[in-house]
C-alpha positions in Angstrom: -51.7 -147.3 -254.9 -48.1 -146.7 -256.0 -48.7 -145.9 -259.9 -44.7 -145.3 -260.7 -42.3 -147.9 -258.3 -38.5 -146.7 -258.2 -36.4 -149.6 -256.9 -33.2 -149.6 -255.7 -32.4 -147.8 -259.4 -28.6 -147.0 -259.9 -27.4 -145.2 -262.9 -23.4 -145.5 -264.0 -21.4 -143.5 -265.8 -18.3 -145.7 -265.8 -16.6 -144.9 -262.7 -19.5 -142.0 -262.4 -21.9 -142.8 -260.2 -25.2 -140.4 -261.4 -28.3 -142.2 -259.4 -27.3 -144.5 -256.3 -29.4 -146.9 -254.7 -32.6 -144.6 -254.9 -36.0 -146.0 -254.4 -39.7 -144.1 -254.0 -42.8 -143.6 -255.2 -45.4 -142.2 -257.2 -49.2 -142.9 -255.7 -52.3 -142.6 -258.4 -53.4 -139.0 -258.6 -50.8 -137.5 -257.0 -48.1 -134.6 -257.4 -44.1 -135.4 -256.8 -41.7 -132.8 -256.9 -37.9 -134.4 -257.3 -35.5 -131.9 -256.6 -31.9 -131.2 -255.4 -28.9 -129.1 -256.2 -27.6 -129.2 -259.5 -25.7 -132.2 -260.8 -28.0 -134.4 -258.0 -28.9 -136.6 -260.8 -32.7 -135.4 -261.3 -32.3 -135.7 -264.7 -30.9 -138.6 -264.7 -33.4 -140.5 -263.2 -35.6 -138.6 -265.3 -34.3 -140.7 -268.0 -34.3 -143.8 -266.4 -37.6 -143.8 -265.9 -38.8 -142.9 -269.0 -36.8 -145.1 -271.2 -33.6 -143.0 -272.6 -31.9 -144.8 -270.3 -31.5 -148.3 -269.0 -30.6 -148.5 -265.2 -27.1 -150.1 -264.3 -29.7 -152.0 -261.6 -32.3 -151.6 -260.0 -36.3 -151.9 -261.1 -39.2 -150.0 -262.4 -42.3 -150.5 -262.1 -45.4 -148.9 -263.9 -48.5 -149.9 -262.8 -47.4 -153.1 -261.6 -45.5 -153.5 -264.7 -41.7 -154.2 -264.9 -40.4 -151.6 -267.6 -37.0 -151.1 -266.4 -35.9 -152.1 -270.4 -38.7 -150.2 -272.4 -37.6 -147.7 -274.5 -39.2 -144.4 -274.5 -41.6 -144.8 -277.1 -43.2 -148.2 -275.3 -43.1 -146.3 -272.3 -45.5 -143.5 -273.9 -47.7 -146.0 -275.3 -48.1 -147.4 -271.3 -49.1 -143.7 -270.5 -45.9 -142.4 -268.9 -44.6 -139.4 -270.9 -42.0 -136.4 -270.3 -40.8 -133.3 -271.4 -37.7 -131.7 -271.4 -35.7 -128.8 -269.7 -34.6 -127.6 -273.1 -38.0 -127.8 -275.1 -38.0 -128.8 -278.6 -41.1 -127.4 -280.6 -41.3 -128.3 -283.9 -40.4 -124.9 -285.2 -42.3 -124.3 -288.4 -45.5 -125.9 -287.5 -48.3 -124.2 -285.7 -49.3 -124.9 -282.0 -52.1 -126.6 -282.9 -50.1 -129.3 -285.5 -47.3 -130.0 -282.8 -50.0 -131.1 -280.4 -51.8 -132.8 -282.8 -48.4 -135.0 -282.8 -48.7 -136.0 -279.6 -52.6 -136.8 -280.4 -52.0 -139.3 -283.1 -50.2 -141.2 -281.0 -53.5 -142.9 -279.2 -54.7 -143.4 -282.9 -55.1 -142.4 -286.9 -58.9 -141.1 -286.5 -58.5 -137.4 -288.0 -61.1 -135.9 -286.1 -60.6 -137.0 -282.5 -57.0 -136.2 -282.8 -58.3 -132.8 -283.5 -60.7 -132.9 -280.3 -57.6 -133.7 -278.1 -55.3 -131.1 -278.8 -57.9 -128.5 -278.8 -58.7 -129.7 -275.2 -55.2 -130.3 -274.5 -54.1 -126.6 -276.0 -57.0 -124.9 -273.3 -55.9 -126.8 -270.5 -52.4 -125.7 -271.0 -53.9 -122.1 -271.3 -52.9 -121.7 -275.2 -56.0 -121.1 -277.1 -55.0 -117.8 -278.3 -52.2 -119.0 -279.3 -53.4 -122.1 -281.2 -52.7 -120.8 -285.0 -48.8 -119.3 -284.1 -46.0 -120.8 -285.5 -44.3 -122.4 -282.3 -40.8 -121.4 -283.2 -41.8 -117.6 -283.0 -43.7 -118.4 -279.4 -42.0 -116.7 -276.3 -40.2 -119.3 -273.7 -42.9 -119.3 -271.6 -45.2 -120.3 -274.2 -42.9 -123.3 -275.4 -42.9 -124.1 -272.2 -47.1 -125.2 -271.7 -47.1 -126.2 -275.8 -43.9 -129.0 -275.0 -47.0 -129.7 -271.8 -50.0 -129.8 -274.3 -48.1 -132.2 -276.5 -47.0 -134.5 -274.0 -50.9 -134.1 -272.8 -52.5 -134.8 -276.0 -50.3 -138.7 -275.7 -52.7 -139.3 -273.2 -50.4 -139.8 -270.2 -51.3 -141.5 -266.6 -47.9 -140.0 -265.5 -46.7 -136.7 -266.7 -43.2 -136.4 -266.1 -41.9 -132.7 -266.2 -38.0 -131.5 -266.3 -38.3 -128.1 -265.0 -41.6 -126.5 -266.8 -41.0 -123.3 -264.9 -37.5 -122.5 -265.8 -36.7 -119.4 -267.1 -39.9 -117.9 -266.5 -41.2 -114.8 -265.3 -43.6 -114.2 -262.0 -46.9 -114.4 -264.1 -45.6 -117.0 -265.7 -44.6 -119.5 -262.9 -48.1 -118.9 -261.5 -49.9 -119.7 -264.5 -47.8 -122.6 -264.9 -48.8 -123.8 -261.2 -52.9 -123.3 -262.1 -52.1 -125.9 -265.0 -50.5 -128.3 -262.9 -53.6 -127.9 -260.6 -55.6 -128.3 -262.8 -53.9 -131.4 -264.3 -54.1 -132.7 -261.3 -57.8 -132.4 -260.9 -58.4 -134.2 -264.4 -56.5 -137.2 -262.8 -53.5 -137.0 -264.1 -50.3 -138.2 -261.9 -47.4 -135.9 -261.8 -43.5 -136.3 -261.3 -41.9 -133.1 -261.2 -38.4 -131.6 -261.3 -38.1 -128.2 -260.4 -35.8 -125.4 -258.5 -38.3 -122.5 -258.4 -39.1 -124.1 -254.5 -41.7 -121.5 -253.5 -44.0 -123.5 -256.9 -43.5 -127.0 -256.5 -44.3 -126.6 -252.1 -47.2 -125.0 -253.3 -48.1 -127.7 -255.5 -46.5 -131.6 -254.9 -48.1 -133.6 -252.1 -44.5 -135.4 -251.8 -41.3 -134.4 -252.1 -38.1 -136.6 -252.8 -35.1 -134.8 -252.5 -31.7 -136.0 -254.3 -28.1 -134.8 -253.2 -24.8 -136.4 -255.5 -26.8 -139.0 -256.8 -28.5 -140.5 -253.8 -31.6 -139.7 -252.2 -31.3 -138.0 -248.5 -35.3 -137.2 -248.1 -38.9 -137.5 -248.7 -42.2 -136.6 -247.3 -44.5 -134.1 -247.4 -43.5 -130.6 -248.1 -43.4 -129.0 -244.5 -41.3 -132.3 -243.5 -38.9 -131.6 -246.1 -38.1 -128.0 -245.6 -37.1 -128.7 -242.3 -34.9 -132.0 -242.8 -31.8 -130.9 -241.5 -30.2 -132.6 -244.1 -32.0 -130.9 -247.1 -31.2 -127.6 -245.8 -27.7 -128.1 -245.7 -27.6 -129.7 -249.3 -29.7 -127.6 -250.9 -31.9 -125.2 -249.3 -29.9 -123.1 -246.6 -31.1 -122.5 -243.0 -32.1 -118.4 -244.7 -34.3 -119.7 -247.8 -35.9 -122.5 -245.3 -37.0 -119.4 -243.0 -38.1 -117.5 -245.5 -40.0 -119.9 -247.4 -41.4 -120.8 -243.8 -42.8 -117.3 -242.7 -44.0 -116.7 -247.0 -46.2 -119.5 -246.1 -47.4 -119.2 -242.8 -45.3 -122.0 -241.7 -47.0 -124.5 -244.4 -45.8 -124.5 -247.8 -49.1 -126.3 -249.2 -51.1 -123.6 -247.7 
């Protein structure tokens, strides 16, 4: 069952055209990746579909639901929540209180708020950090608390604008386990991302945009070897090499 419906959704700019005509979807329990070269209009949609933006046409649906006019904070209280590519902690609070944000948004009750973000803080892989100011954290750290908060909402869809960006090796891999493991607690995922090698491993769909309108989707091994998405985006070398990294399946 298709938890997330994209129809037909087109995003102007006045005579900019930033999303075209571009329809897919998001099944329950699953992991997307949405990616394409930069200025594809990933973003875009991004903000579409959560509510900073209202489509020029086209229709969303969330769980059946038409919410192609909800703003972003109806949209969290339905269970669909993002973050950001530039994250925003809030800077003089500790880890723990900027989750706890996110927690009081499924109610006032002290206590249980307190039970979520501690739960939401381990999944994210933060519980040495729980007591740290966040504005002193490392980019990588940012990264999984901007994840924990949007966690601790209590999200069906988790929507994530390029949670590995600007991280290191270690980092990318750690960030993989926790979408994993997201995945496990069943939580649906939509996720943009240009470290390629992470989302294969990890999205049972891709959708790939290219100026605005989408030119592919499928399963990861389909995608790498659409013509059309190697000559947008990927190149014929990368699409090798990703090929032969992964034994010729990028889920494997």
């Amino acid at each position: 069952m298709a938890l997330l419906e994209v129809h037909n959704v087109t995003m102007k700019f006045g005579s900019l055209v930033a999303n075209d005509d571009v329809s897919f979807g998001v099944e329950k329990g699953s992991v997307v990746g949405l990616i394409g070269p930069n200025g594809a209009g990933k973003t875009t949609l991004f903000n579409c579909i959560s509510g900073f933006y209202r489509p020029t046409s086209g229709k969303l649906l969330f769980k059946g639901q038409d919410v192609t006019n909800l703003p972003a904070y109806e949209m969290a209280r339905l269970g669909a929540v993002r973050t950001f590519q530039v994250v925003h902690p809030l800077k003089e609070m500790t880890v723990l209180d900027n989750v706890l944000v996110g927690a009081f948004l499924r109610g006032a009750d002290t206590d249980k708020a307190h039970e979520i973000a501690r739960d939401c803080i381990a999944l994210c892989h933060l519980e040495d950090m729980s007591g740290r100011m966040a504005g002193g954290l490392p980019i990588g750290y940012k990264k999984r608390l901007e994840m924990a908060r949007a966690l601790a909402t209590g999200p069906e869809l988790l929507m994530l604008d390029e949670a590995m960006a600007g991280l290191t090796s270690t980092e990318i891999k750690a960030a993989v386990e926790i979408i994993k493991g997201l995945q496990k607690r069943g939580i649906t995922l939509l996720v943009v991302e240009h470290i390629m090698e992470a989302i294969m491993s990890v999205a049972d769909k891709i959708v790939v945009l290219d100026g605005g309108i989408k030119i592919a989707e499928g399963p990861p091994q389909e995608v790498v070897n659409d013509e059309r998405v190697i000559t947008a985006y990927l190149g014929a070398k990368f699409s090798q090499r990703l090929k032969a990294a992964q034994g010729g399946d990028p889920r494997e």
